[in-house]
NUNU-417468 format. One record per residue (C-alpha): residue number from 0; residue in three letters; x, y, z. Coordinates in steps of 0.25 Angstrom, whole numbers, plus 5000, padded with zeros to 4 digits. Layout:
REC seq type    u    v    w
REC NUM  Ala    X    Y    Z
...
***
This chain:
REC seq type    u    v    w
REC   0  Unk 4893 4992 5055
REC   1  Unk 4881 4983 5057
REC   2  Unk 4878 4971 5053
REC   3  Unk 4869 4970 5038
REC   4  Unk 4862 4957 5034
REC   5  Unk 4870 4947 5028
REC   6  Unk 4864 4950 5016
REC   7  Unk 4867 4965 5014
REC   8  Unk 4880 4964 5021
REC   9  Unk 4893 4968 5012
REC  10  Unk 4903 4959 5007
REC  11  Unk 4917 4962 5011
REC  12  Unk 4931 4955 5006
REC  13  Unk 4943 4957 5014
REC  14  Unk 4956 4954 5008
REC  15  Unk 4967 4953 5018
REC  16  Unk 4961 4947 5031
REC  17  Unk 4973 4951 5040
REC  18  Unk 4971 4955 5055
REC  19  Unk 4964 4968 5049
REC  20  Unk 4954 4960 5040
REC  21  Unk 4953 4951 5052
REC  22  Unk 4948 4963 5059
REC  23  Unk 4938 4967 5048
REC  24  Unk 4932 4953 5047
REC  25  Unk 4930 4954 5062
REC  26  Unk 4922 4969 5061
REC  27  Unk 4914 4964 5048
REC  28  Unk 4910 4952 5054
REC  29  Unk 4893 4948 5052
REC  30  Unk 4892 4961 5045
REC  31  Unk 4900 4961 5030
REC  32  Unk 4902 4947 5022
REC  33  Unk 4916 4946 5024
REC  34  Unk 4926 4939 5012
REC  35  Unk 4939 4938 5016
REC  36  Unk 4950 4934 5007
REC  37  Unk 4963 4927 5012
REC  38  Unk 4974 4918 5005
REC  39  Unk 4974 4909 5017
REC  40  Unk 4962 4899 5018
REC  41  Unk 4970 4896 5033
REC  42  Unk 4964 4910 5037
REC  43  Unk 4949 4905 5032
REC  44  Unk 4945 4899 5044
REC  45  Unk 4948 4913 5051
REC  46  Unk 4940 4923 5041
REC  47  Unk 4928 4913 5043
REC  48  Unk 4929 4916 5058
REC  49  Unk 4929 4930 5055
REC  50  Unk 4916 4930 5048
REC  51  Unk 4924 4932 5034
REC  52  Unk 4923 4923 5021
REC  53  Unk 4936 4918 5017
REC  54  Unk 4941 4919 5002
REC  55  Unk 4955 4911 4999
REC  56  Unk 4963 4921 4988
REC  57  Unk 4976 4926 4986
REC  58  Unk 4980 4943 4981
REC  59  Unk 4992 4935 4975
REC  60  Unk 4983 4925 4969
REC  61  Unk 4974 4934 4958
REC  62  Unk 4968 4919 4954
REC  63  Unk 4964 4917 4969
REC  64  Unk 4956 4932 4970
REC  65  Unk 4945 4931 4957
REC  66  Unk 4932 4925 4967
REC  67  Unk 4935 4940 4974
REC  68  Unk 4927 4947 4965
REC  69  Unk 4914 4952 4966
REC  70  Unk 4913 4945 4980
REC  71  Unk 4914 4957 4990
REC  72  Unk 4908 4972 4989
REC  73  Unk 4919 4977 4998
REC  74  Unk 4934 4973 5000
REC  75  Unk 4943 4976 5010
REC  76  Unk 4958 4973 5004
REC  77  Unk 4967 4973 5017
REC  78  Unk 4978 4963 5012
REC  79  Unk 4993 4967 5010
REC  80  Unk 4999 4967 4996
REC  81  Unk 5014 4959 4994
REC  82  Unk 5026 4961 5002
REC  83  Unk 5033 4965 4990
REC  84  Unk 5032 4974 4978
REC  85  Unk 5025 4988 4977
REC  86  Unk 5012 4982 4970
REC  87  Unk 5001 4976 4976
REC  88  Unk 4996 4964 4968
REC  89  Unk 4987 4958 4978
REC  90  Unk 4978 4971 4978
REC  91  Unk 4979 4971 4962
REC  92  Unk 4974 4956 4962
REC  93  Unk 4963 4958 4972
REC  94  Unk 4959 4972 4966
REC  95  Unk 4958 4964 4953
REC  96  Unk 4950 4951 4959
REC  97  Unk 4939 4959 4965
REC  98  Unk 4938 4968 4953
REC  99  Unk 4934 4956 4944
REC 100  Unk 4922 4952 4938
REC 101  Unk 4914 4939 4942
REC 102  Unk 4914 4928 4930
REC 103  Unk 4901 4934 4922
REC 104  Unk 4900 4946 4930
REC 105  Unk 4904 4960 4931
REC 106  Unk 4917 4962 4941
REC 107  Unk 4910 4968 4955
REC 108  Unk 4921 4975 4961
REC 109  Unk 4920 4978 4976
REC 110  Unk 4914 4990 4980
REC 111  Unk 4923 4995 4992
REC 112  Unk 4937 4991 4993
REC 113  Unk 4944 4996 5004
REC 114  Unk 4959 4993 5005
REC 115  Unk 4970 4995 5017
REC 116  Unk 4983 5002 5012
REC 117  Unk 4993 5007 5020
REC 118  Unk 4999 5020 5023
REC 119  Unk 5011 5018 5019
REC 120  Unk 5007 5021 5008
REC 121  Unk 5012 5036 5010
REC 122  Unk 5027 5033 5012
REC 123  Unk 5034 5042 5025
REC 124  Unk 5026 5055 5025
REC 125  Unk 5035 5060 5035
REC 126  Unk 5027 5059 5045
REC 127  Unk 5016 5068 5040
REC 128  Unk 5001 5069 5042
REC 129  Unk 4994 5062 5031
REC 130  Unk 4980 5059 5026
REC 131  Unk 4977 5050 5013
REC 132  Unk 4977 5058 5003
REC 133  Unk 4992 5057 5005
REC 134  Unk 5000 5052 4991
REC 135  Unk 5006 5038 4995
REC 136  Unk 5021 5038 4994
REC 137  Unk 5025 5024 4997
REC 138  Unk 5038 5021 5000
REC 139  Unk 5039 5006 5001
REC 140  Unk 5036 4993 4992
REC 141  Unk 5026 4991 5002
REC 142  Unk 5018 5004 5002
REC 143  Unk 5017 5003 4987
REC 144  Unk 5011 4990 4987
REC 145  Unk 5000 4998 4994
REC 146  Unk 4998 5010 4986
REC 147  Unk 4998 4999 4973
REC 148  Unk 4987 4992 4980
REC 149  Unk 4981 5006 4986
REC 150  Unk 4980 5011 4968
REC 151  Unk 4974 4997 4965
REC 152  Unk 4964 4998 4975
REC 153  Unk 4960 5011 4970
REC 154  Unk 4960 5009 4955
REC 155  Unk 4950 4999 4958
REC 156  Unk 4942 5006 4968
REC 157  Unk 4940 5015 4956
REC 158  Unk 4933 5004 4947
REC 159  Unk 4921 5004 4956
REC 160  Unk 4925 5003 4973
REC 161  Unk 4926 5010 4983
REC 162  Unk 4940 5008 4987
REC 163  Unk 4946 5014 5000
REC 164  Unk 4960 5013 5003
REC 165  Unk 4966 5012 5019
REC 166  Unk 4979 5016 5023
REC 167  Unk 4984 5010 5037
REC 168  Unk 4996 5014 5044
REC 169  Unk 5001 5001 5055
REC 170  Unk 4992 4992 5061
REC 171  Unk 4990 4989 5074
REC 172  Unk 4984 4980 5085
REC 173  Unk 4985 4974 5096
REC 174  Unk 4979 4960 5091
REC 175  Unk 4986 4962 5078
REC 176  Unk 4998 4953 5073
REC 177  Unk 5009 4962 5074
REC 178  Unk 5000 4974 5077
REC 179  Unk 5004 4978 5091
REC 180  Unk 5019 4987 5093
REC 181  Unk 5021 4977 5105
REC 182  Unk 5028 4967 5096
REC 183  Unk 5039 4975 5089
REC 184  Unk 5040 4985 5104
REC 185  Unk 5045 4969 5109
REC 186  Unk 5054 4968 5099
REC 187  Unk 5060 4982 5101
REC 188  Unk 5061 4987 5086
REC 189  Unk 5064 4999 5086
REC 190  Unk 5058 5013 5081
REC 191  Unk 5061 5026 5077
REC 192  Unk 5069 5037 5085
REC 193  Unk 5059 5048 5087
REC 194  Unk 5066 5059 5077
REC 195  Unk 5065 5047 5065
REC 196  Unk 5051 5041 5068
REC 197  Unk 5040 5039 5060
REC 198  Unk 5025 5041 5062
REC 199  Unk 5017 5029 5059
REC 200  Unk 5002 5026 5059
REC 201  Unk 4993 5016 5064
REC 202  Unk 4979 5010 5066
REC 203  Unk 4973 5000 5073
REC 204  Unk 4968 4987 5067
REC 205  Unk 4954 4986 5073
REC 206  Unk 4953 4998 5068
REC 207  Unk 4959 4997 5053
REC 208  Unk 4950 4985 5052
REC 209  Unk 4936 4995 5055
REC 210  Unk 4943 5006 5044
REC 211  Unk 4943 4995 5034
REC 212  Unk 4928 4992 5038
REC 213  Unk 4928 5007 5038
REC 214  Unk 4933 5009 5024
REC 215  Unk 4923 4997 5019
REC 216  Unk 4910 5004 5024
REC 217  Unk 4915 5019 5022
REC 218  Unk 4927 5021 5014
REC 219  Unk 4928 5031 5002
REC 220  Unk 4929 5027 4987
REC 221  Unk 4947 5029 4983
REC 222  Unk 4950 5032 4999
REC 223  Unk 4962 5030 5008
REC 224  Unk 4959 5032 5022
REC 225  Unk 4971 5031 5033
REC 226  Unk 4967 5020 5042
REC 227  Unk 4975 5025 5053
REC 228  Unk 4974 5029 5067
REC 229  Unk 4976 5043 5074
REC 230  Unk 4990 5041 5079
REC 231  Unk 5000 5048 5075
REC 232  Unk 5013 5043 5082
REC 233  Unk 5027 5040 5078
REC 234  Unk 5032 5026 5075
REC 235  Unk 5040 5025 5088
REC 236  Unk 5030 5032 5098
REC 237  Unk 5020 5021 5092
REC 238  Unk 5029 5010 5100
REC 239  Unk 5033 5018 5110
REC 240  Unk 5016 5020 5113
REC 241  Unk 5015 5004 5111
REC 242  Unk 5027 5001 5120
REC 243  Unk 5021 5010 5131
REC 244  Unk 5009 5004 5129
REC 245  Unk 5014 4989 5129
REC 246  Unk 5024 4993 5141
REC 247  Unk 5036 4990 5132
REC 248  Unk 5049 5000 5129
REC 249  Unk 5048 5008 5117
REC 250  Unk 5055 5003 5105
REC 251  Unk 5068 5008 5104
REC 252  Unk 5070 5020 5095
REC 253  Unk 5081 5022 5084
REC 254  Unk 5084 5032 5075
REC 255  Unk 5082 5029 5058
REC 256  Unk 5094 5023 5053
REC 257  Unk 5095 5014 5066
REC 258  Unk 5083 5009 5063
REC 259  Unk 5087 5005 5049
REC 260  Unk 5098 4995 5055
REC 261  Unk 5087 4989 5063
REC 262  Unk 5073 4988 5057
REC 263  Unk 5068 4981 5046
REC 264  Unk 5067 4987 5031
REC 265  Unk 5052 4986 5035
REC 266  Unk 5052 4993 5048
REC 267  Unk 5059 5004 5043
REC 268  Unk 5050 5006 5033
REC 269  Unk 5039 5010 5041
REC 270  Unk 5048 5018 5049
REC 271  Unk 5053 5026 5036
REC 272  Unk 5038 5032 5035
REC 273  Unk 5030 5043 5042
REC 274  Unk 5016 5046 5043
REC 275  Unk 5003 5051 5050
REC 276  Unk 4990 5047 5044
REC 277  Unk 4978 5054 5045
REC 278  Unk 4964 5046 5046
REC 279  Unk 4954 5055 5043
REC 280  Unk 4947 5049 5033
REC 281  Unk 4948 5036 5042
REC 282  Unk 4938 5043 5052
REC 283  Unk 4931 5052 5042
REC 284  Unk 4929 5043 5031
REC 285  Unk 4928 5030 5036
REC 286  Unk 4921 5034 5049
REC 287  Unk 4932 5026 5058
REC 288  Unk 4934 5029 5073
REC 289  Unk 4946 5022 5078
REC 290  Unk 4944 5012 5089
REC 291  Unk 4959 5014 5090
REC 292  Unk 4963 5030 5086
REC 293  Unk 4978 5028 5090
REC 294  Unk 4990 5017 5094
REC 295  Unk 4990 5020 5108
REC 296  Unk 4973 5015 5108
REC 297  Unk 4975 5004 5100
REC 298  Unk 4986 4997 5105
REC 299  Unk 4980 4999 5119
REC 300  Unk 4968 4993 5115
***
């Protein structure tokens, strides 16, 4: 992208200014105007060294959201719904904020809308080879939360934006909190036996971060793009790839009902599904090339 004059350049709000929307405020920096809504005015001080205009609102707040509309042509919507529940009233009350009209004016929707869903969306596929026009099965509170908030963005995408919808697999980086294997491979948790384990999927965070730019400049009306890398290996051969890399031991392996004694409700449930994405419209559609195609790339890098 190059830059435009301050005059012609597009406004942008980002809701949910996390490590990935941190990486996007750093890309789009000088070249799109750049609103960034948080719920913390600590974090202020930090979107302005970022080249972001801060907004203070609260999703559970509906009163704190109503300056939101009409400001931005272009909304990137990257913030989580609850913990709890199979709804997602955040994305209802944004949805509903952006979507209302100015005191004496008509309501000015955005024009693009992009959101970041997750695949887990799709419940266990038993390991099988899958692209988006996949029916979602979701099998937890926490995936229904996403297909809720997935309907709502469409429904509204329908009364005038172009909404694109991107599902992501696991995140990973090196300088992300929490986003490098080494930290659970020190603790030694364990992973599947190889007759019980899982494929999982993955993509970098720089790269997530230029497929959200991506899907702001070139995603299409009502479309779900896979935002996922060109890996395809089992849960337990990814840490025993990161371990090799980092010169630590593979985790140790345990076989499915012994892992239920030992893991947490949480981490079984993300052993208890199976898939392998494909990300043609990812490099079709969106024009992306991966600066980090697989695992064994990225967490080199």
């Amino acid at each position: 992208m190059n830059p435009t004059p301050r005059h012609h350049r597009p406004t942008l709000l980002v809701v949910g200014c996390g490590d990935v929307g941190m990486r996007v405020l750093r890309l789009l920096a000088g070249r799109w105007r750049v609103l960034a809504l948080t719920s913390s005015s600590a974090r202020v001080p930090e979107l302005r060294a970022a080249g972001a205009v801060p907004l203070l609102g609260n999703l559970d707040d509906a009163a704190t959201l109503r300056r939101l509309a009409g400001l931005a042509d272009t909304v990137l919507h990257l913030a989580p719904p609850p913990g709890h529940g199979a709804t997602d009233p955040r994305t209802a009350q944004l949805l509903q904020a952006l979507w209302r009209a100015r005191p004496g004016g008509a309501a000015r929707p955005p024009r693009r809308l992009v959101y970041a869903s997750t695949t887990g969306v799709y419940g266990d596929c038993g390991g099988a080879l899958l692209d988006e026009t996949r029916a979602v099965a979701p099998a937890t509170d926490r995936a229904r939360r996403r297909v809720h908030a997935e309907r709502q963005v469409r429904a509204h995408g329908r009364r005038g934006s172009r909404a694109s919808i991107l599902r992501i697999p696991g995140i990973y980086a090196t300088n992300r909190p929490g986003g490098h294997p080494r930290e659970r491979l020190l603790r030694g948790t364990p992973v599947l036996a190889p007759e019980d384990d899982v494929y999982t999927n993955h993509i970098h965070a720089d790269d997530l971060a230029r497929a959200c730019i991506a899907a702001l400049l070139r995603g299409k009306p009502q479309r779900v793009v896979h935002v996922s890398d060109d890996t395809a290996l089992r849960m337990g051969e990814y840490f025993d790839l990161a371990a090799a890399l980092c010169g630590l031991p593979p985790p140790p392996r345990l076989r499915r009902t012994e892992a239920a004694a030992v893991l947490s409700a949480m981490q079984l449930s993300f052993m208890a599904e199976s898939r392998r994405l494909l990300n043609r419209r990812l490099k079709l559609e969106l024009r992306l090339q991966l600066r980090h195609p697989t695992v064994a790339e990225g967490l080199r890098a």
